[in-house]
C-alpha positions as CSV (number, residue, x, y, z in Angstrom):
1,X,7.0,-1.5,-27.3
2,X,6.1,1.6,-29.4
3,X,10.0,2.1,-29.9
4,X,10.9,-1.6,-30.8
5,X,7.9,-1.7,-33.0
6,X,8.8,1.3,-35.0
7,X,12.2,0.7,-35.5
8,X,11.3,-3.4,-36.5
9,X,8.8,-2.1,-38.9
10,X,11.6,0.3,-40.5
11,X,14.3,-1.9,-40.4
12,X,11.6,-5.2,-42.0
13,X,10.4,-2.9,-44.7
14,X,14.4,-1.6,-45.9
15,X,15.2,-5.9,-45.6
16,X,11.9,-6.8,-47.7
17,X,11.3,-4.0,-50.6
18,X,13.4,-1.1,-52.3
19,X,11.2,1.8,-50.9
20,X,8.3,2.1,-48.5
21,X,6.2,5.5,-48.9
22,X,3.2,6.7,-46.8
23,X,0.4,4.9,-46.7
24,X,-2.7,6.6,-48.0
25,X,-4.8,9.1,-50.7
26,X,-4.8,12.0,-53.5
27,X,-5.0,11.0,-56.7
28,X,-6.5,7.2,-58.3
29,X,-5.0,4.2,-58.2
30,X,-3.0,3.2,-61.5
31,X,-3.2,7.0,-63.0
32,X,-0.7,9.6,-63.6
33,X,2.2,9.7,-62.1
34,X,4.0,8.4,-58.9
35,X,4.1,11.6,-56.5
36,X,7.3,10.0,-55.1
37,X,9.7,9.7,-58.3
38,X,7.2,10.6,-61.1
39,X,7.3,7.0,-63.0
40,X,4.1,6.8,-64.9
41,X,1.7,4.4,-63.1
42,X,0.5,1.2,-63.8
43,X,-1.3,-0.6,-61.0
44,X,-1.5,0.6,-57.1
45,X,1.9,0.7,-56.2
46,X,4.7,2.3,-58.8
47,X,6.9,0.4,-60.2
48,X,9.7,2.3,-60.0
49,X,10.1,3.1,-56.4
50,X,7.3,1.2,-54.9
51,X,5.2,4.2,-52.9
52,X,1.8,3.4,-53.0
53,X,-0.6,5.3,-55.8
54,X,-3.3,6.3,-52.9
55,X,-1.6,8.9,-50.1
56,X,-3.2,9.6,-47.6
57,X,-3.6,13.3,-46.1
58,X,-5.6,12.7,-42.9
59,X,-5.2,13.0,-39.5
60,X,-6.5,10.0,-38.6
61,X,-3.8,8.4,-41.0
62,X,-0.8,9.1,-38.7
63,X,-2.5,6.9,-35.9
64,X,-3.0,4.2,-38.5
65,X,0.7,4.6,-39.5
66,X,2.0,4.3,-36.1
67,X,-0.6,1.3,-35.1
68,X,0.3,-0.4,-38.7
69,X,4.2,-0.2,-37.3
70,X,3.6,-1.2,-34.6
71,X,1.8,-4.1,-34.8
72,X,1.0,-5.2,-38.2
73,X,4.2,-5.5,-40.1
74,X,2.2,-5.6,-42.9
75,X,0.3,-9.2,-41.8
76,X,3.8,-11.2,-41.8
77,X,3.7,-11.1,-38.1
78,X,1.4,-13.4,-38.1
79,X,2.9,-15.9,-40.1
80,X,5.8,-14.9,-38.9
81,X,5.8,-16.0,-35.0
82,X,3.4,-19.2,-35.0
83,X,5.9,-20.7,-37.9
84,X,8.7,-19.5,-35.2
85,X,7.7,-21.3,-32.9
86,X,6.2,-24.6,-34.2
87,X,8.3,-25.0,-37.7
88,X,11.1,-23.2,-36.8
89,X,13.5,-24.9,-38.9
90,X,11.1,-24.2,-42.2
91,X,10.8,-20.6,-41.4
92,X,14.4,-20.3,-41.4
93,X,15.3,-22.1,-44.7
94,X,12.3,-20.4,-46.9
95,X,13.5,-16.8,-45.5
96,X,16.9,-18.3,-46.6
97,X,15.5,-19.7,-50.0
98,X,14.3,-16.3,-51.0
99,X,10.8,-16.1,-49.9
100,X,11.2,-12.3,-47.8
101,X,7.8,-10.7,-48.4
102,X,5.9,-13.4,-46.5
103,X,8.0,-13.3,-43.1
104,X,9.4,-10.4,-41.1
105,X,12.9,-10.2,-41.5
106,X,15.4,-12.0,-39.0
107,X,16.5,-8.8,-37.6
108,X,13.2,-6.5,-37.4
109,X,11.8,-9.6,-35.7
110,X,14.9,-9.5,-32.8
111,X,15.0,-6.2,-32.5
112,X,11.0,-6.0,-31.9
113,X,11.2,-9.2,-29.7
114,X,14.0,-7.3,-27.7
115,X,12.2,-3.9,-27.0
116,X,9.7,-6.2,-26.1
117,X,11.1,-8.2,-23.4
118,X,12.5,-4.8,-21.7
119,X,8.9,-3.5,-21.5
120,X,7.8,-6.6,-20.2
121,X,10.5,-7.0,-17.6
122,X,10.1,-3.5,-16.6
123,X,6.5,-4.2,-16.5
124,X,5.9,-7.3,-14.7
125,X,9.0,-9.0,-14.1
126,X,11.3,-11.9,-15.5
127,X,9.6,-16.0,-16.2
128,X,11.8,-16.4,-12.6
129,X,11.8,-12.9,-10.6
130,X,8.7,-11.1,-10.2
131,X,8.9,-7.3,-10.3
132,X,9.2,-6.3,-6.8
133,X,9.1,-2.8,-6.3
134,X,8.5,-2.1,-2.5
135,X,9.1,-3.9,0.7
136,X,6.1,-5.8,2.6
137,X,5.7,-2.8,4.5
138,X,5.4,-0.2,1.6
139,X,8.5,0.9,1.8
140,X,11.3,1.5,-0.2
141,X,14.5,-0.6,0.4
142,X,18.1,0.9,-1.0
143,X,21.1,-0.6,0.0
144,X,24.3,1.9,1.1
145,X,25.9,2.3,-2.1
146,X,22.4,2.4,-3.9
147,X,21.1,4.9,-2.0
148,X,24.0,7.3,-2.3
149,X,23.7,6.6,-6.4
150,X,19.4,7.9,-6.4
151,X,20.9,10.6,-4.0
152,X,22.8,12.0,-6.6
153,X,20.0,11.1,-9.1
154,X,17.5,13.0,-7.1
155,X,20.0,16.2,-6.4
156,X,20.3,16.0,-9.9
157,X,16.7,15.9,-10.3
158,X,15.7,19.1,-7.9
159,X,18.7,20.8,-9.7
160,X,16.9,20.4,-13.2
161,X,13.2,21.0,-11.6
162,X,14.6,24.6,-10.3
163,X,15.9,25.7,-13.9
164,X,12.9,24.5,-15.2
165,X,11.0,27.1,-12.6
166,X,13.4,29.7,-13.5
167,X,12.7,29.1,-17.6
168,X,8.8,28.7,-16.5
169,X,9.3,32.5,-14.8
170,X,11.4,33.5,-17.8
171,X,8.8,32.3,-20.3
172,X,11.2,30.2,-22.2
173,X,10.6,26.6,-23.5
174,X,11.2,23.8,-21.3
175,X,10.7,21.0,-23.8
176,X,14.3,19.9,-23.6
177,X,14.5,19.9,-19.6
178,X,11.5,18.4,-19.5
179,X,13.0,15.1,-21.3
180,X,15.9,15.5,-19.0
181,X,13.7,15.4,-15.5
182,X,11.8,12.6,-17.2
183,X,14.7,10.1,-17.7
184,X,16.2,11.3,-14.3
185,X,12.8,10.3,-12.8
186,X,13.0,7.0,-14.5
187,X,16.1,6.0,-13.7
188,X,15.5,6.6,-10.2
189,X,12.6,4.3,-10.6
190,X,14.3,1.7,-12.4
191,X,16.5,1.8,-9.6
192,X,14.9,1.0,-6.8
193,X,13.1,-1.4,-8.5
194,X,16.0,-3.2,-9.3
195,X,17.3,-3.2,-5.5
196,X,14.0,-4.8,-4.6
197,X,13.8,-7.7,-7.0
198,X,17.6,-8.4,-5.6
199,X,16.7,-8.1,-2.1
200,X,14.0,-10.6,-2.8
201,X,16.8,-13.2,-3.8
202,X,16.6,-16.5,-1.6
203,X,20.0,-15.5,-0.9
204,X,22.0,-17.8,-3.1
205,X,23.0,-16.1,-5.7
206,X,24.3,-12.9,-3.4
207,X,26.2,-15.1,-1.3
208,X,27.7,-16.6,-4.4
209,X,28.5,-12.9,-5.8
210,X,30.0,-12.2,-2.6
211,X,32.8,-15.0,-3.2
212,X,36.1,-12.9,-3.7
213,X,36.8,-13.8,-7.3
214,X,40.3,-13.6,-9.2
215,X,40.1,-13.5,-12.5
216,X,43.8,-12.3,-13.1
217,X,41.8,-9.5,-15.4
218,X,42.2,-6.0,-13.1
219,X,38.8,-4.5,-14.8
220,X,37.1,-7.6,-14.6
221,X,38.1,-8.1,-10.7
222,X,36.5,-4.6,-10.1
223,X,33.6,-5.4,-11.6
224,X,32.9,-8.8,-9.4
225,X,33.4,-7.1,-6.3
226,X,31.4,-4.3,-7.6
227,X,28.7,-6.8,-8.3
228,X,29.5,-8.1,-4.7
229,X,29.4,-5.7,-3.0
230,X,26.2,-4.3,-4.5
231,X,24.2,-7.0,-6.6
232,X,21.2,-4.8,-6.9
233,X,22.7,-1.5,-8.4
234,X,24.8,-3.7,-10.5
235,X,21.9,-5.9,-11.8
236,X,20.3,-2.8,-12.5
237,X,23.1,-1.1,-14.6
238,X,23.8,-5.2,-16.2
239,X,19.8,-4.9,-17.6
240,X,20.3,-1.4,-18.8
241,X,23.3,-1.9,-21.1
242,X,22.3,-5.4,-21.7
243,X,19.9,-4.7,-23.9
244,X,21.5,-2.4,-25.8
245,X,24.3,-4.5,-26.8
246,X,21.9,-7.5,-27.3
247,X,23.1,-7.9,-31.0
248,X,26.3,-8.8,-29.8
249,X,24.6,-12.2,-29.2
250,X,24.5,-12.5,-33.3
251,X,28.4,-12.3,-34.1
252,X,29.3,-14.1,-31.0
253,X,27.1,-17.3,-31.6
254,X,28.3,-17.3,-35.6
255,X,31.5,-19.0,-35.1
256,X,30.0,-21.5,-33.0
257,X,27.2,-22.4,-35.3
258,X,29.9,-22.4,-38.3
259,X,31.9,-25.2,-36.4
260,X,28.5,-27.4,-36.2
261,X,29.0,-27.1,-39.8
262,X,32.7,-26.7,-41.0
263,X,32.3,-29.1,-43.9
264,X,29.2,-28.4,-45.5
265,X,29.7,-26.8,-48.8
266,X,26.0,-26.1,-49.0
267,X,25.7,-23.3,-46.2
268,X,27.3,-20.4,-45.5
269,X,27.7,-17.3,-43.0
270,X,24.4,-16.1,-44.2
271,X,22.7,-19.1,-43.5
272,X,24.2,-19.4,-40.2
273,X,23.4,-15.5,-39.3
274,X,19.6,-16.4,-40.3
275,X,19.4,-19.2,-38.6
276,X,21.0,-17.5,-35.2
277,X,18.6,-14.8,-35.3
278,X,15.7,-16.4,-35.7
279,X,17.1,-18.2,-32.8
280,X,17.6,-15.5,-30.6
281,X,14.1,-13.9,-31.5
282,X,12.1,-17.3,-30.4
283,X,13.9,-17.8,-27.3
284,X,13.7,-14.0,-26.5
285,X,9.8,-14.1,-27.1
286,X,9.5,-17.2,-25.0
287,X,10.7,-15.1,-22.1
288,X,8.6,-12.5,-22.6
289,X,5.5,-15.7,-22.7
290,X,6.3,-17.0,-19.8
291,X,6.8,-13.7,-17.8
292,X,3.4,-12.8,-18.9
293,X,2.0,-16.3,-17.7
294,X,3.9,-15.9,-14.5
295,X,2.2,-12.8,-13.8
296,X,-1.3,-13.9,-14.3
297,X,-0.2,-17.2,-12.1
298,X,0.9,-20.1,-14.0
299,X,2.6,-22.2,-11.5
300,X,6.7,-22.2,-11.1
301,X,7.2,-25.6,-11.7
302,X,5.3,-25.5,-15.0
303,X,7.6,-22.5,-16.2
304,X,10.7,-24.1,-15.2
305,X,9.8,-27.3,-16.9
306,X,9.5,-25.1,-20.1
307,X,13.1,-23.2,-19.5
308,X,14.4,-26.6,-19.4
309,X,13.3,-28.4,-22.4
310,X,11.8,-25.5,-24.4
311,X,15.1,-24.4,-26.1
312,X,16.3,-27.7,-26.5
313,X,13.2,-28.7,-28.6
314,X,13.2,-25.5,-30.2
315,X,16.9,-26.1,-31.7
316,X,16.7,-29.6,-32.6
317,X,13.6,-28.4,-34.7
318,X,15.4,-25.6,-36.4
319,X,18.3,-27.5,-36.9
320,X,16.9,-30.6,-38.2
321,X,14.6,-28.1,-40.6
322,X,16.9,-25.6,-41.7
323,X,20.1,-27.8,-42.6
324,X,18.0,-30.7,-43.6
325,X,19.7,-32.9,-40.7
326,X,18.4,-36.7,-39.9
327,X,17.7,-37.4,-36.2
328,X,21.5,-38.3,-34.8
329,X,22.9,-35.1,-36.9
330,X,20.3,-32.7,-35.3
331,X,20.5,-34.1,-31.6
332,X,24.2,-34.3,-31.8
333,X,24.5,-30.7,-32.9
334,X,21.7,-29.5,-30.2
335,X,23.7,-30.4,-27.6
336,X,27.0,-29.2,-29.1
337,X,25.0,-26.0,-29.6
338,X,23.6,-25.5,-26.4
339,X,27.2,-25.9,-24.4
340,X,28.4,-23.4,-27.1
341,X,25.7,-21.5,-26.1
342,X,26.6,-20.8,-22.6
343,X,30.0,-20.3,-23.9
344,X,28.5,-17.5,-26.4
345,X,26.1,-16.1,-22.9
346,X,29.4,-16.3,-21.1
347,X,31.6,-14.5,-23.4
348,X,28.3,-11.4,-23.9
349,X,28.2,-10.9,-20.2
350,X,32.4,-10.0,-20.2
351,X,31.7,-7.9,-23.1
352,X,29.0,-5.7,-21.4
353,X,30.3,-5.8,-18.1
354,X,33.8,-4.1,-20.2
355,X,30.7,-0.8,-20.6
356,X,29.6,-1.1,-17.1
357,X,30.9,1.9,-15.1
């Protein structure tokens, strides 16, 4: 969350205004001169780079700094997400129409809502799976082929933990190993938690993976029978590169949302980019909602219901609002738009599986 946060707030503030200084105090508002680019000042911000006329020099100023990226986003995020959720359409053609300083930015707002739904997932689970990280009776459960893969993760592990002694003994710093022994720990973590939320399938899904498949596609045939033969240590490695490749969802969708629209004049790629984002952001943070509700007991049937007919709703009221559709134009075009959706989920999970080793 910290990371996603961070990076959304510096990524909102490049999209939104020409320069973003420290927030904070030496020297009076609207005297002197800017300490950033020495323009004489005229108010509390300068005009010429836009750093702030206070600075502030305090310890206490760095936690403000990192709670204010985290977040604040400067007070947009709250307009931001309750207008993304209700009035998604008039979000999306405002930001378009010029009005940037009141919202977060399309992009800080996917990139925070992504970091966020890894946290959460990692945390407490998916709307559908619960995290599951041990067996009834306390135990942990690794498949063959996963438990040959944290083998080699923990060999790896008590390889780094002995040079660490030996630079402990030597008096040398261990800063760097320490990082390494960290992510080797958490990736050991992540997966056997991973193996248990598969293992707590009904069964479907695996028997479904285990289906020889024939794509005609060599690399893409070793993959399904990868994910066949181990569906937990793939699922894991699927999560972990997911993510990172999540903007991949942005290009992909754009050609599908420019048929929708292939002879209006009025809109163009930048609208469509907008609008997709926005898109992506809302649905991501609705999974990240009902994961949360899940966890502190909201029934099943009540978060399926909202799977079902949230995203439909949501797009027929971003559509209808951002284009400026009537009824029939934006329930025509939601449906269009969700089969080219699956089409665009379909064509994300090929590209990432192409990473997957």
């Amino acid at each position: 969350m910290v990371t996603g946060g961070l990076a959304a707030h510096a990524v909102d503030d490049a999209a939104t205004r020409p320069h973003s200084g420290a927030s904070g105090a030496s020297g009076a508002s609207g005297h002197g001169t800017c300490l950033n680019c020495r323009t004489a000042l005229v108010g509390t911000h300068c005009h010429g780079c836009g750093q702030r006329a206070h600075v502030h020099k305090t310890l206490a100023s760095i936690g403000h700094d990192l709670l204010h990226g985290v977040f604040h986003f400067e007070g947009r995020i709250w307009t931001t997400l309750p207008m993304l959720f209700t009035r998604p359409g008039q979000l999306t053609r405002r930001y378009i129409a010029g009005e940037r300083v009141t919202f977060v930015s399309p992009l800080a707002l996917f990139l925070f809502s992504v970091f966020l739904m890894v946290a959460t997932f990692e945390s407490v689970g998916g709307p559908i799976v619960p995290n599951v990280n041990t067996a009834s009776n306390g135990q942990k459960l690794l498949p063959a082929k996963a438990t040959a893969e944290v083998a080699k993760k923990q060999a790896e592990l008590a390889r780094l933990v002995a040079q660490r002694a030996v630079l402990v003994a030597k008096g040398g710093n261990t800063a760097a190993i320490d990082d390494k022994i960290s992510s080797a720990e958490d990736e050991i973590d992540g997966m056997r938690a991973a193996v248990s939320i598969a293992l707590g399938d009904t069964g479907g899904t695996i028997r479904l993976l285990r289906a020889k498949v024939h794509t005609g596609l060599p690399w893409l045939d070793e993959r399904v029978d990868a994910a066949a033969a181990e569906p937990a240590l793939f699922l894991y490695k699927l999560q972990s590169s997911a993510y990172k490749f999540s903007w991949l969802l942005i290009p992909i969708s754009l050609p599908f949302i420019w048929l929708l629209f292939a002879f209006r004049r009025d809109v163009g790629p930048y609208d469509h980019a907008i609008f997709a984002i926005y898109s992506l952001s809302a649905m991501t943070m609705g999974v990240v909602g009902l994961s949360l509700l899940r966890a502190v007991g909201l029934p099943g049937g009540m978060i399926g219901a909202v799977l079902v007919f949230g995203p439909p709703l949501h797009m027929y009221k971003q559509l209808r609002g951002a284009y400026g559709l009537t009824r029939f134009g934006a329930a025509w075009r939601t449906v269009a738009l969700l089969a080219s959706s699956t089409i665009a989920v379909g064509v994300f999970i090929v590209a990432v599986l192409g990473v997957i080793h």
